[in-house]
C-alpha positions as CSV (number, residue, x, y, z in Angstrom):
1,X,0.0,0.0,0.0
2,X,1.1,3.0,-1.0
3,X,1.7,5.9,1.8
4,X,-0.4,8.5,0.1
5,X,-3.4,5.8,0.6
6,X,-2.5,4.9,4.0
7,X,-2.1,8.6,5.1
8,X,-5.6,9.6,2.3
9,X,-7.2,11.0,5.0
10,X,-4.8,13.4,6.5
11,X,-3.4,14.3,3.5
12,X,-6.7,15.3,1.8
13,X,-7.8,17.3,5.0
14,X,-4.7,19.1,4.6
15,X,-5.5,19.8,0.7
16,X,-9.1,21.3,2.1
17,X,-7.7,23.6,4.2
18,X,-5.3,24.8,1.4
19,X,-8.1,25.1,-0.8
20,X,-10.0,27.1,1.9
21,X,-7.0,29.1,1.9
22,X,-6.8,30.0,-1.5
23,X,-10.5,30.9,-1.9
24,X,-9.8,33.5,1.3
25,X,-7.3,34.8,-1.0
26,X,-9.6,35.1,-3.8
27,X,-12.5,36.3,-1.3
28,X,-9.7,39.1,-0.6
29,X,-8.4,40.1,-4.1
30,X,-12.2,40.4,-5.2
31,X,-13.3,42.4,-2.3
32,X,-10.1,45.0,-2.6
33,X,-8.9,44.1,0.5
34,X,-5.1,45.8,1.2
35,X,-2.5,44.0,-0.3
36,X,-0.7,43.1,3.0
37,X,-3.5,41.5,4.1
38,X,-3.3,39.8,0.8
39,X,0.4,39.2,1.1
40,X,-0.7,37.8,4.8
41,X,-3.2,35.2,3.6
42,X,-0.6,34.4,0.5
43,X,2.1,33.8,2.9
44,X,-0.2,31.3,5.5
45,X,-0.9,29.4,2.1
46,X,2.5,29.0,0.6
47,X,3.0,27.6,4.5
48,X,0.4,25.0,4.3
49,X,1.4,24.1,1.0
50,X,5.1,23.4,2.1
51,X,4.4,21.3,5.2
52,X,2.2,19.2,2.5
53,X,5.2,19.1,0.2
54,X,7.1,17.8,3.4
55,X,4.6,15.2,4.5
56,X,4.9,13.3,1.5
57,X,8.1,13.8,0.6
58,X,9.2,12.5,3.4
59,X,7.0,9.6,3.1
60,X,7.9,9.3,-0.7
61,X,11.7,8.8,1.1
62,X,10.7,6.5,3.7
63,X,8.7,4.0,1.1
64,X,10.0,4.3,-2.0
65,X,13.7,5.3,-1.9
66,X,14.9,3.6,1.3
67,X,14.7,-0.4,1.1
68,X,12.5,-1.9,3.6
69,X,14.7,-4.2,4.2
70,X,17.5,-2.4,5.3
71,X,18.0,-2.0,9.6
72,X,17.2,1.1,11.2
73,X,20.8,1.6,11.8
74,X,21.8,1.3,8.4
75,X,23.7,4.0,6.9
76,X,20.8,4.9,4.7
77,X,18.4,5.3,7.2
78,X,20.8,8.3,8.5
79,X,21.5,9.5,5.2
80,X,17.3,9.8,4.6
81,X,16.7,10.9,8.4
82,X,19.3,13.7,7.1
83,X,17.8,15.0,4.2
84,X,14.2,14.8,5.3
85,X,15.5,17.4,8.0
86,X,16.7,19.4,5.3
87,X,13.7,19.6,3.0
88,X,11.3,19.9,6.2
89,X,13.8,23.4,7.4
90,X,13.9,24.3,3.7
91,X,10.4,24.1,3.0
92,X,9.4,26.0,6.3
């Protein structure tokens, strides 16, 4: 099973709220609000979207590029634990 249908739920809640946030911004630029509250709601978007990018990501790493059948003290494990640190800090 792949992790996207194992996590569906989360991850499609997660899509909602983005879409929730992108109609605010919508709800904004077609009511004239000022652009910093535009740049605001923008910003809190971009956000969510990132920690989506993250989450699977990091589960596309976990299930698909490290072998399941390797210990969790191989070298890879480290090597992934690494770089999903980096994405997650990069993405924030």
């Amino acid at each position: 099973m792949a992790h996207t249908t194992k996590d569906k739920a989360k991850l499609l809640s997660r899509v909602r709220r983005i879409r929730g946030q992108v109609e605010a911004i919508e709800r904004a630029l077609d009511g004239e609000h000022e652009c910093s509250s535009v740049l605001q709601l923008m910003a809190a978007c971009r956000g969510a979207l990132n920690g989506l990018m993250a989450e699977v990501l990091e589960g596309h790493i976990r299930f698909h590029v490290l072998d399941p059948k390797s210990g969790k003290n191989a070298p890879q494990v480290e090597a992934a634990e690494e770089l999903i640190d980096v994405v997650r800090t990069y993405l924030k």
